[in-house]
C-alpha positions in Angstrom: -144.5 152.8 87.3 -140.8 154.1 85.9 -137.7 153.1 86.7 -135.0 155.6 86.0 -131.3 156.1 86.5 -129.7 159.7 85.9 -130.7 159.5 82.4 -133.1 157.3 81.2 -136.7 156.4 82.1 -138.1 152.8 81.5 -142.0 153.3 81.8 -143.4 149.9 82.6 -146.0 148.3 80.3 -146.8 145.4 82.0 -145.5 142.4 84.4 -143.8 138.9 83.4 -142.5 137.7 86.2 -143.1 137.5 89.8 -139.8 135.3 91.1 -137.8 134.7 94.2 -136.5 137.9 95.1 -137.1 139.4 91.4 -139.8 140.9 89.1 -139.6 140.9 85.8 -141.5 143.9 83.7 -141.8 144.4 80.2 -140.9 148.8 79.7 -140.8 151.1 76.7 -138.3 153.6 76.4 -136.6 155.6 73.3 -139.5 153.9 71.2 -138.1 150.4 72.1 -139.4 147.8 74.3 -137.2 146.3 77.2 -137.1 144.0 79.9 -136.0 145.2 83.3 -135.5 142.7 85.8 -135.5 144.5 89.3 -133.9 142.1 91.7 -134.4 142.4 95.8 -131.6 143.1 98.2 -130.4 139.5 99.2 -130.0 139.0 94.6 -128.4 141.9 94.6 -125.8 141.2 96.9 -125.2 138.1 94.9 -126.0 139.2 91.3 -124.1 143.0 91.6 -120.2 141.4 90.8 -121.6 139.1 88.1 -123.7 141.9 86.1 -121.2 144.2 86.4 -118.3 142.7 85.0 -120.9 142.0 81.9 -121.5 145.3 81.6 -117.4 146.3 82.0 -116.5 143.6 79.5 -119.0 144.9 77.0 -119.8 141.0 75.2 -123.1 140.8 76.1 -124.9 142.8 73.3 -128.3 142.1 75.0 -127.2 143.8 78.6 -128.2 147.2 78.6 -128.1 148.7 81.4 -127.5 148.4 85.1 -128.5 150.7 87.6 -129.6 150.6 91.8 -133.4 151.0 92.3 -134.6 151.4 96.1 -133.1 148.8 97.4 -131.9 146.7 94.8 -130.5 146.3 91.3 -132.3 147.1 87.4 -130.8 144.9 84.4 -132.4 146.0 81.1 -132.2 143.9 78.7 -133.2 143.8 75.2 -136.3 142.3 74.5 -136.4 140.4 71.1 -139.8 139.3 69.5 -139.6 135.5 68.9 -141.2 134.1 65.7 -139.4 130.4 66.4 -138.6 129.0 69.8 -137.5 126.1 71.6 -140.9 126.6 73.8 -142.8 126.7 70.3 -141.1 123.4 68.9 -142.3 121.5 72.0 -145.8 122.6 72.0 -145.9 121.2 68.2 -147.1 117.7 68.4 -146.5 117.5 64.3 -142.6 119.1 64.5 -140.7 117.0 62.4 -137.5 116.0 62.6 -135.7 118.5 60.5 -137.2 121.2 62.2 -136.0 119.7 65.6 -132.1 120.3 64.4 -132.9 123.6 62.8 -134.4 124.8 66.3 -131.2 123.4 68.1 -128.8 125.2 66.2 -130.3 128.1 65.7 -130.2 128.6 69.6 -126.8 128.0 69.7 -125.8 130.1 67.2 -127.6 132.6 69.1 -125.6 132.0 72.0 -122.8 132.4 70.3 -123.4 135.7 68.4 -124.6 137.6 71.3 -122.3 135.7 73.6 -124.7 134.7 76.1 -123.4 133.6 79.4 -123.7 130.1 81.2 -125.9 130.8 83.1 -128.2 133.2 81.4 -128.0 130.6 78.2 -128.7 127.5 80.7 -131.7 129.2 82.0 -133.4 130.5 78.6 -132.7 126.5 77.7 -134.7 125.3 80.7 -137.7 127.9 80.1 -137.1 127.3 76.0 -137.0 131.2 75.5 -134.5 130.8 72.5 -134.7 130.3 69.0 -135.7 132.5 66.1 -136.7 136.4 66.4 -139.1 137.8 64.3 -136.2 139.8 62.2 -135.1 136.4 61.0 -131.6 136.7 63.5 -130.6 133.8 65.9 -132.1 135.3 69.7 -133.8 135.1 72.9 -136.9 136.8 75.1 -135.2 137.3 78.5 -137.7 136.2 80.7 -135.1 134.9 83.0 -136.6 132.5 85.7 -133.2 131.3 87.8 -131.0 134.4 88.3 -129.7 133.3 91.5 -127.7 130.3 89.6 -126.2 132.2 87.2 -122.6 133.3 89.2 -122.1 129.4 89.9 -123.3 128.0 86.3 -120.2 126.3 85.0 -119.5 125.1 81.3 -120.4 121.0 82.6 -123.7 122.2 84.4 -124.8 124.3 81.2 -124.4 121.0 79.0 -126.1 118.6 81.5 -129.2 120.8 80.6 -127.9 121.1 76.9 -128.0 117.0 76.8 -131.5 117.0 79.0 -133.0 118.9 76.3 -131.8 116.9 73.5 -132.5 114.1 74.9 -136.5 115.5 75.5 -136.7 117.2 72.1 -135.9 114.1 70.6 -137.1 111.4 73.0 -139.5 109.9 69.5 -136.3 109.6 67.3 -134.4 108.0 69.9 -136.7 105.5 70.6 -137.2 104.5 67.2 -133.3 104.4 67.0 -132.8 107.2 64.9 -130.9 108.9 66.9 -127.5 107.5 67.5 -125.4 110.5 66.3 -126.8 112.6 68.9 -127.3 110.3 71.8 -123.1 109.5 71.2 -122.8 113.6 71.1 -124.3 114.3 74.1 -122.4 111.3 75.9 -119.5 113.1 74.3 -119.4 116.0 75.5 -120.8 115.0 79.1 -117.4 112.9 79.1 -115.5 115.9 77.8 -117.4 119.2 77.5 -116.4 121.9 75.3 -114.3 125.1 76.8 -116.5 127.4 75.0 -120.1 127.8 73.3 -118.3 128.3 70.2 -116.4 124.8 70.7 -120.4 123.4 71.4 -121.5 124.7 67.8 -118.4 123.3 66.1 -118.6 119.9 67.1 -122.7 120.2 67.0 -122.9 121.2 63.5 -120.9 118.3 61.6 -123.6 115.7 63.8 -126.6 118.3 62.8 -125.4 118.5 59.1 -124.8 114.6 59.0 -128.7 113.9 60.2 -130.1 116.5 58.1 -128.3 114.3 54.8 -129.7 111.4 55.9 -133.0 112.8 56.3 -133.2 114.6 52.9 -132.3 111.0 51.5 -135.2 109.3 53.3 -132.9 107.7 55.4 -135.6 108.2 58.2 -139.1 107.7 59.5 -139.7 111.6 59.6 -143.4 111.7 60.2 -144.6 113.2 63.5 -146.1 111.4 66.7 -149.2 112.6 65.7 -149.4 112.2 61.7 -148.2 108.4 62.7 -151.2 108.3 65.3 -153.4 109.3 63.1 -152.3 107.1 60.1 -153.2 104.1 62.8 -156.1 105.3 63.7 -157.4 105.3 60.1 -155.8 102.0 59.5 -157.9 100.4 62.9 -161.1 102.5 61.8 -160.9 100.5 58.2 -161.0 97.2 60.4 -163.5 98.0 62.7 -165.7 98.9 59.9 -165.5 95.8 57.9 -165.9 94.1 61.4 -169.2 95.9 61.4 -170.2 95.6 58.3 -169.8 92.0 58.5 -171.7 92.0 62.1 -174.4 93.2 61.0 -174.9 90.8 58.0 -174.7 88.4 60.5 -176.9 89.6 62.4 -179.7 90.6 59.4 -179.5 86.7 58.9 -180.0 85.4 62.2 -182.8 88.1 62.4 -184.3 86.6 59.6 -184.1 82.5 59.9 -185.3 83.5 63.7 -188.5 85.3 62.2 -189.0 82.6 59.2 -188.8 79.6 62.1 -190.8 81.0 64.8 -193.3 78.9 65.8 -197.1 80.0 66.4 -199.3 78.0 69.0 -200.2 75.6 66.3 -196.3 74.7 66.1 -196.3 76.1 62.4 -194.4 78.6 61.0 -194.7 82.3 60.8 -194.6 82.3 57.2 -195.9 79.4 54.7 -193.8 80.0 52.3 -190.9 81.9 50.4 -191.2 82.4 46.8 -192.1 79.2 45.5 -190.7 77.2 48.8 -194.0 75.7 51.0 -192.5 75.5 54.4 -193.5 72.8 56.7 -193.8 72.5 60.6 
């Protein structure tokens, strides 16, 4: 399948996303890869305004292109390969600490570079589509799952899901109560959120620096849920194995002093003696 405007055709590779009144398809064109989301005629009514002033105000680096399609609307956005991402972090059972904070402000110093809006940033939150791309730069895959909220996503709504995630990411530190900076940031700015992503960073990075001291002075606990599982595990398994050993001692004895003691049908017995010991019934 292509999708063209006047001058440029987007041959489809592949699909991502079957949505709610979108598709999302991976394309190649000018020896680039993109994502074209190709949105139905109810999003389009909604999405049209909000796309097209992205495109008229020119921030969004990562906007493309815009153009009608049968009988709906194409965005083409860039499509960055991720080497780091919020979705990776999660799926690591031994991320540490450190590499928790790195994660979170690398995102949002991609947000900010290629001023990402609300509800576009909110979204690649949710589905954890931000982080690192392969060219070492601060990015995102676009493969958007909640278009229809972005014209309503406001700065407060964008950091509930901000402080959800946090919160998530870092659910192991806070219960272990080493996590008091951030669990005060995020009350923060719920209680007075920022006007901008840019205000976000600044006041995330002296509370991201501040953690990432005290961790490099062993301030923290820093080992992983599973490094500190397994480290029990080991401790339990050097238990249970004297427990064993000593059982079956125990056992080898009883065995024995049943077999010396058992009684024939003469009453005597089963052995007369041991070593030099006579044994009598």
């Amino acid at each position: 399948m292509i999708l063209e405007n006047i001058s440029k055709q987007y041959r489809v590779i592949r699909l991502l996303r079957q949505g709610k009144g979108f598709q999302s398809y991976l394309c190649s064109y000018a020896g680039r890869q993109w994502i074209a989301v190709c949105l139905d005629a109810p999003l389009t009514e909604l999405l049209f305004p909000y796309f097209e002033d992205l495109e008229e105000g020119q921030t969004f680096e990562d906007l493309e292109d815009i153009f009608s399609w049968r009988e709906g609307l194409v965005v083409i956005l860039a499509c960055h390969s991720m080497d780091h991402s919020l979705k990776d972090i999660r799926q690591e059972e031994d991320a540490s600490y450190l590499e928790k904070l790195q994660i979170m402000g690398e995102i949002l110093t991609g947000f900010c570079v290629r001023e990402v809006p609300l509800g576009i940033a909110a979204d690649l939150l949710a589905s954890g589509n931000a982080g690192m791309c392969t060219d070492g730069v601060a990015g995102a895959f676009y493969d958007l799952e909640t278009p229809e909220r972005y014209p309503s996503c406001t700065m407060e709504q964008f950091i509930q899901v901000w402080c959800q995630e946090i919160e998530r990411l870092f659910s192991h530190e806070i219960q272990l109560r080493q996590a008091r900076e951030l669990v005060d940031f995020c009350q923060r700015q719920r209680m007075d959120p920022p006007g901008s992503m840019l205000e976000l960073y600044e006041r995330f990075l002296p509370v991201k620096e501040s953690l990432e001291e005290q961790i490099k002075q062993g301030k923290f606990q820093t080992d992983s849920r599973s490094v500190q599982a397994w480290t029990t595990v080991k401790k339990m398994a050097a238990v249970v194995k004297k427990l064993l050993v000593a059982g079956v001692l125990i056992a080898a004895i009883v065995l024995l002093l049943s077999q010396l003691w058992q009684s024939s049908d003469l009453g005597k017995p089963a052995f007369p003696s041991i070593g030099t010991v006579t044994l009598q019934s």
